[in-house]
N, C-alpha and C positions, 0 to 999 in steps of 0.2 A: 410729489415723489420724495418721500423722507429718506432715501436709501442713496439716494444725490451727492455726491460730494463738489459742493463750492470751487473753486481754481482760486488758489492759493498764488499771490504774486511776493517775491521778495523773501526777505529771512526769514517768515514763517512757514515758507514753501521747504527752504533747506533744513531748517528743527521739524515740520511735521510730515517729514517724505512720505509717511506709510497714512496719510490722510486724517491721522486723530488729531485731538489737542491735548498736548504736554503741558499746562501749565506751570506746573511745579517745576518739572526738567528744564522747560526752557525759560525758567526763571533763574534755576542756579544757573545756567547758563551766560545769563543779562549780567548776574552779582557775578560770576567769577570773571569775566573779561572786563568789568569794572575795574575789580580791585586788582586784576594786574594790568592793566593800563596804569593804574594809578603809583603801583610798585613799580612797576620798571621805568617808569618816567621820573617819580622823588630817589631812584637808586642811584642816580648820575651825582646828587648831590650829597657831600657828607653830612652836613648837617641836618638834611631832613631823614637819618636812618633810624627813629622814630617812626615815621608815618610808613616808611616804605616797609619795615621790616615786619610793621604788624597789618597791614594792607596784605603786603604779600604770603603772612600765614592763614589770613582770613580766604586771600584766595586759594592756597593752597586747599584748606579743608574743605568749603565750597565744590570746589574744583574736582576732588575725589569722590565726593558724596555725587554730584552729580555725578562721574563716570559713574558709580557703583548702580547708579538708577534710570542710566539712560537709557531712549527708547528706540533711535535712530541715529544712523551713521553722522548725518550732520552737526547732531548735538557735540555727539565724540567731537568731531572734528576741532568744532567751535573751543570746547572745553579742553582740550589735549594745549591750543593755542593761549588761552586762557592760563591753565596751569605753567604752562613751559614761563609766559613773563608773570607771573605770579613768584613764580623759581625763583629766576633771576633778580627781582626786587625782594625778595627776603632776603636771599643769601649775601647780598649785594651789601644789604640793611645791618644786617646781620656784620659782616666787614667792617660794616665804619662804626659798628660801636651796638648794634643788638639790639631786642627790644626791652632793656631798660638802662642802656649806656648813660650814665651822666644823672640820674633819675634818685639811685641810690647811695650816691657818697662821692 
């Protein structure tokens, strides 16, 4: 019965609610809670606002392009979460010196 759909367990159940596969979608998904994970944890520190400030515009862009192609409420979800500490580690980045504070002169 090829018309079958599998049961889905775990966070591919919440990215593929309407039963397809997203690859791509829930790929920028994966990259954008990466890279703010990784912004909003190096934004506490001043000295890393390098890695956070361009972590966090990487996520930010990630993060929009996925909204712009998402297929399922879950993705939203994930990626709304994603972009929000994405935010916060750029702007944060951005504060203690930008992404190219110290680089230039």
């Amino acid at each position: 019965m090829a018309q079958a759909v599998r049961p889905q367990h775990g966070l591919l159940s919440l990215l593929n609610s309407d039963g397809k596969a997203h690859p791509v979608e829930n790929t920028l998904v994966a990259v954008t809670l990466v890279f703010g994970a990784i912004a909003f944890a190096t934004a506490h520190f001043h000295h890393l606002h390098l890695l956070s400030s361009w972590t966090g515009l990487i996520g930010i862009g990630t993060g929009a392009w996925g909204q712009f192609i998402s297929a399922t409420t879950g993705e939203r979800f994930l990626l709304i979460i994603g972009l929000g500490a994405a935010a916060v580690g750029f702007f944060l980045g951005m504060a203690h010196g930008g992404l190219f504070g110290g680089l230039l002169g």
